[in-house]
Backbone as numpy.savetxt, mean C-alpha at the origin, in Angstrom:
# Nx Ny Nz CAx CAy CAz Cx Cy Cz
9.24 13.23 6.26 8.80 11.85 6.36 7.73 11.53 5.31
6.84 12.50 5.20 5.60 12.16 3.99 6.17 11.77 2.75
7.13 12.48 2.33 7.53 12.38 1.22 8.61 11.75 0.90
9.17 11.16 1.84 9.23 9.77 1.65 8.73 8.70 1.51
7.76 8.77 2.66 6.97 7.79 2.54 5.98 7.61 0.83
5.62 8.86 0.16 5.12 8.49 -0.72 5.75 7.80 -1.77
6.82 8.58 -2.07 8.32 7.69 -2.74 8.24 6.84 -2.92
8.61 6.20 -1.92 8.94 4.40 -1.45 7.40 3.68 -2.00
6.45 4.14 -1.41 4.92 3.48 -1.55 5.12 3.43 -3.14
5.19 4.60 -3.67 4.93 4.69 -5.85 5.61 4.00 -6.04
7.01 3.56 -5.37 8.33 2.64 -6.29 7.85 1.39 -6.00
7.29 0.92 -4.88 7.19 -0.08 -4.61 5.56 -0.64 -5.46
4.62 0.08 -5.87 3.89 -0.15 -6.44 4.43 -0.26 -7.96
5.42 -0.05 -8.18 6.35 0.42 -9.39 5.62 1.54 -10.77
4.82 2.34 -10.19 4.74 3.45 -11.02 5.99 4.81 -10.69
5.87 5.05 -11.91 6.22 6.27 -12.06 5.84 7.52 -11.47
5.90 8.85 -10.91 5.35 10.06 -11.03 3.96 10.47 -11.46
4.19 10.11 -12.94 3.29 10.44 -13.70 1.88 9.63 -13.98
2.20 7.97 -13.22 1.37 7.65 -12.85 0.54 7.46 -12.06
1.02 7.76 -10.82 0.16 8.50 -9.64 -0.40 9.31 -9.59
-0.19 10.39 -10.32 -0.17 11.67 -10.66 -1.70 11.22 -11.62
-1.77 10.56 -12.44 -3.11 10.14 -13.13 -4.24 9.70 -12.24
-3.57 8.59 -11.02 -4.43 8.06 -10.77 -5.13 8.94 -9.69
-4.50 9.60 -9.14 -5.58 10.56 -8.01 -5.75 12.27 -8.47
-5.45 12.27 -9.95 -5.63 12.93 -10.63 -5.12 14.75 -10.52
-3.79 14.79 -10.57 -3.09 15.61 -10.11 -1.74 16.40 -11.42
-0.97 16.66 -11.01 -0.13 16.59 -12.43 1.22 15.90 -11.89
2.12 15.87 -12.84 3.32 14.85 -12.64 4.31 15.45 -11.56
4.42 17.22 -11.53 4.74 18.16 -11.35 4.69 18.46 -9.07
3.44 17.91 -9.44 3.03 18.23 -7.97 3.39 16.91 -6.95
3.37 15.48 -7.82 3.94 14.78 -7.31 5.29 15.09 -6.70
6.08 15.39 -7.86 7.63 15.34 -7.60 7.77 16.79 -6.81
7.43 17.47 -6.49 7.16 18.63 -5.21 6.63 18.02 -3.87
5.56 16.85 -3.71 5.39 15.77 -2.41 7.00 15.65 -2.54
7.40 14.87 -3.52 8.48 13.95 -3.02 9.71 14.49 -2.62
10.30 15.69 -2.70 11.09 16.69 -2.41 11.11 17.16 -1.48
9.46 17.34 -0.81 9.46 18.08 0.14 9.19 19.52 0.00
8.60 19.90 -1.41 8.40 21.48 -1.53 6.93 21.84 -1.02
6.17 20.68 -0.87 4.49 21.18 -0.79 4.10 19.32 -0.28
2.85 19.68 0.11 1.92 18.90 0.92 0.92 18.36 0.33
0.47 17.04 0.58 -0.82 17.20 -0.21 -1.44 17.53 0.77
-3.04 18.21 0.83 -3.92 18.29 1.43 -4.76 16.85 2.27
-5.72 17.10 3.25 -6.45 16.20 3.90 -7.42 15.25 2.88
-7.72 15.77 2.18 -8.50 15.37 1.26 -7.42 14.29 -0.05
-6.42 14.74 0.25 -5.29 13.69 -1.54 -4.66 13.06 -0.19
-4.27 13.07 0.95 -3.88 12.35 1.99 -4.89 11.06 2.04
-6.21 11.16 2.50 -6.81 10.04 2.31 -7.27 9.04 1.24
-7.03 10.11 -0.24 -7.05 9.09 -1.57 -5.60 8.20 -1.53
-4.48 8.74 -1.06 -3.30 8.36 -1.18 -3.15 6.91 -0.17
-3.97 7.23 0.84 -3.85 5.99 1.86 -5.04 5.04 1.75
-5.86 5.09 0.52 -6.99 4.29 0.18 -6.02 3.50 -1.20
-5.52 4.24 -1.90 -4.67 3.61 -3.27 -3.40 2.92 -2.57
-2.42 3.43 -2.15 -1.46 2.52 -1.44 -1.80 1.29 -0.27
-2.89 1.29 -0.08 -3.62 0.54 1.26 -2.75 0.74 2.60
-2.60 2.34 2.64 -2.06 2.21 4.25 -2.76 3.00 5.06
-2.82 3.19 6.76 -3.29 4.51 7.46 -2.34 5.36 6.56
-3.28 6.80 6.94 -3.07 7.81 7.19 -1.89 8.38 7.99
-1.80 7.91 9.25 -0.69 7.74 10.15 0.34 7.08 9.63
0.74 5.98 8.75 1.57 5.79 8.36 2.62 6.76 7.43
1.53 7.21 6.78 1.66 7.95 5.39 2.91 9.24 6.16
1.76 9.50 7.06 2.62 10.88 7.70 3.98 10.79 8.89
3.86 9.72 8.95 5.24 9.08 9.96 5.08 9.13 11.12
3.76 9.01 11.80 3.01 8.75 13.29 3.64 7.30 13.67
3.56 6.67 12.55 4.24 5.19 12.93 4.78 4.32 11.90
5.18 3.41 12.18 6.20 2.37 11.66 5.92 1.39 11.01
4.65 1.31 11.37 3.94 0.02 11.25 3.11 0.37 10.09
3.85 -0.47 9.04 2.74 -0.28 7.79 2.26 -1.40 7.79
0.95 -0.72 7.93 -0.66 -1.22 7.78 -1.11 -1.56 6.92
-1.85 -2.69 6.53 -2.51 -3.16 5.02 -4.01 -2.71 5.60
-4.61 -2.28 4.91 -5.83 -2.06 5.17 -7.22 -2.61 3.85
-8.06 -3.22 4.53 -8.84 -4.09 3.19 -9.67 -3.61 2.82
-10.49 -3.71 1.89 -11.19 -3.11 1.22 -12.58 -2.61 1.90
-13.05 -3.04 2.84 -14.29 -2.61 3.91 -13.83 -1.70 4.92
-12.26 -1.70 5.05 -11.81 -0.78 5.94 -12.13 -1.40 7.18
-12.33 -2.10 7.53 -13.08 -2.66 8.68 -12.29 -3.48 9.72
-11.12 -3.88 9.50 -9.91 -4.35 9.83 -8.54 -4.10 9.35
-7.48 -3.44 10.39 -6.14 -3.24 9.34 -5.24 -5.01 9.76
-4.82 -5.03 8.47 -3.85 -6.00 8.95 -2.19 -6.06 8.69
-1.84 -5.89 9.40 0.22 -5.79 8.96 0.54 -7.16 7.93
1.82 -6.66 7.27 2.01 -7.65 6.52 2.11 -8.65 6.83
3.01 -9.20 8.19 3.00 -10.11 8.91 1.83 -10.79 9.26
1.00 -10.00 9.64 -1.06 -10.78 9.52 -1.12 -11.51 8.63
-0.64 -10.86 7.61 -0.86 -11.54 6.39 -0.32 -12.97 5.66
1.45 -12.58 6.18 1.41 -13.79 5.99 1.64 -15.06 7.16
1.61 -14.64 8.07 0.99 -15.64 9.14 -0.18 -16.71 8.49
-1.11 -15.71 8.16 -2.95 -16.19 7.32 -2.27 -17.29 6.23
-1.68 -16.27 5.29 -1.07 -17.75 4.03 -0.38 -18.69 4.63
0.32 -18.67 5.62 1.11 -20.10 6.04 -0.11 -20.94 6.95
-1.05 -20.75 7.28 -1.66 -21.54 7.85 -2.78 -22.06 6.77
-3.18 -21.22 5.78 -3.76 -21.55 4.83 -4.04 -22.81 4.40
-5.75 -23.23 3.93 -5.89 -24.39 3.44 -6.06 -24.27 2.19
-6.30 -25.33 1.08 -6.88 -25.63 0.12 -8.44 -25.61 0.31
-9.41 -25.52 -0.76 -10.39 -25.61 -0.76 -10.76 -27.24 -0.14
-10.07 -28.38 -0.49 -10.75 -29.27 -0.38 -9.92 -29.86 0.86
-9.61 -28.82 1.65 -9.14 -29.21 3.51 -7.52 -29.12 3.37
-6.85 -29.37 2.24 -5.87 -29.97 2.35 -4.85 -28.43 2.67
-3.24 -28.72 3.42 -2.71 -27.32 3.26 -2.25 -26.84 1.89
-2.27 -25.48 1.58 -2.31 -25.32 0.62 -0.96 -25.07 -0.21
-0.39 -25.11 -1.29 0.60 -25.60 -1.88 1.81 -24.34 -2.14
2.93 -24.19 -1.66 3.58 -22.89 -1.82 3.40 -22.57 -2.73
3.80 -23.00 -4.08 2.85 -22.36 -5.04 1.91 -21.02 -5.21
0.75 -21.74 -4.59 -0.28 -20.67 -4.60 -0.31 -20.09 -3.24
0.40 -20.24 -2.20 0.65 -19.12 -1.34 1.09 -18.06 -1.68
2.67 -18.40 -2.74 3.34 -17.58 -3.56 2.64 -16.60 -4.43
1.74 -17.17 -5.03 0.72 -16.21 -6.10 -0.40 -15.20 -5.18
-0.78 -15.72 -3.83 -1.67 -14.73 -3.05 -0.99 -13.65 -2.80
0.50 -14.40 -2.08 1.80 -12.65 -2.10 1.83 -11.89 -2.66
1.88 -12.59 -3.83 2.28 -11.50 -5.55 1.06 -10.64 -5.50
-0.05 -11.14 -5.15 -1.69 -10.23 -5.51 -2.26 -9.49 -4.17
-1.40 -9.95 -3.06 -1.28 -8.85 -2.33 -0.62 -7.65 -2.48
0.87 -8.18 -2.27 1.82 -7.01 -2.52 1.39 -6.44 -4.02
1.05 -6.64 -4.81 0.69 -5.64 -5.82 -0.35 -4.84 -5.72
-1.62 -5.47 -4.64 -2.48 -4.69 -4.57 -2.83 -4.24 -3.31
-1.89 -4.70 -2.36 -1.56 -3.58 -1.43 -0.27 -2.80 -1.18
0.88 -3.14 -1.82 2.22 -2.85 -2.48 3.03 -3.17 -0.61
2.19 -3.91 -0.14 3.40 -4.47 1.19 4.74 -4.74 0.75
């Protein structure tokens, strides 16, 4: 399940191997051994992995289903659906609702930077 789950998370962030592999600073090598299923990351690249993809921990490892967006204070998780529940009710700054448009562009800068 992990290694799937990491899979799916890198594609969907649309890096490569080798760029994951940079960013939590590992080699390209050890990635594609997660993703196979030959080796594990440790407790320690488990929680960089679920701080960079923005999910639990529990997700990561297949405790559950429910992928979790988690924000930057850590202080609340919210499912994607939270999320976009929040943009459809969404206002404009100056009261008004706010324009699909730029609901559309909050998606895009979510899902890229939480890869929902």
């Amino acid at each position: 399940m992990l290694n799937n789950r990491i899979k799916s998370l890198r594609k969907e962030m649309g890096w490569t191997q080798n760029d994951l592999a940079t960013k939590i600073n590992v080699s390209q090598q050890t990635i594609g051994s997660w993703e196979v299923g030959r080796a594990e990351p440790n407790s320690e690249v488990l929680i960089k992995l679920s701080e960079l993809f923005g999910v639990t921990v529990d997700y990561l490892l297949g405790k559950t289903d429910k992928k979790q967006i988690i924000n930057e204070d850590n202080k609340k998780e919210y499912t994607a659906t939270d999320l976009d529940k929040m943009l459809d009710n969404a206002m404009s700054f100056d009261g008004e609702p706010m324009s699909d448009h730029d609901r559309e562009v909050i998606r895009a800068y979510l899902k890229g930077k939480y890869g929902k």
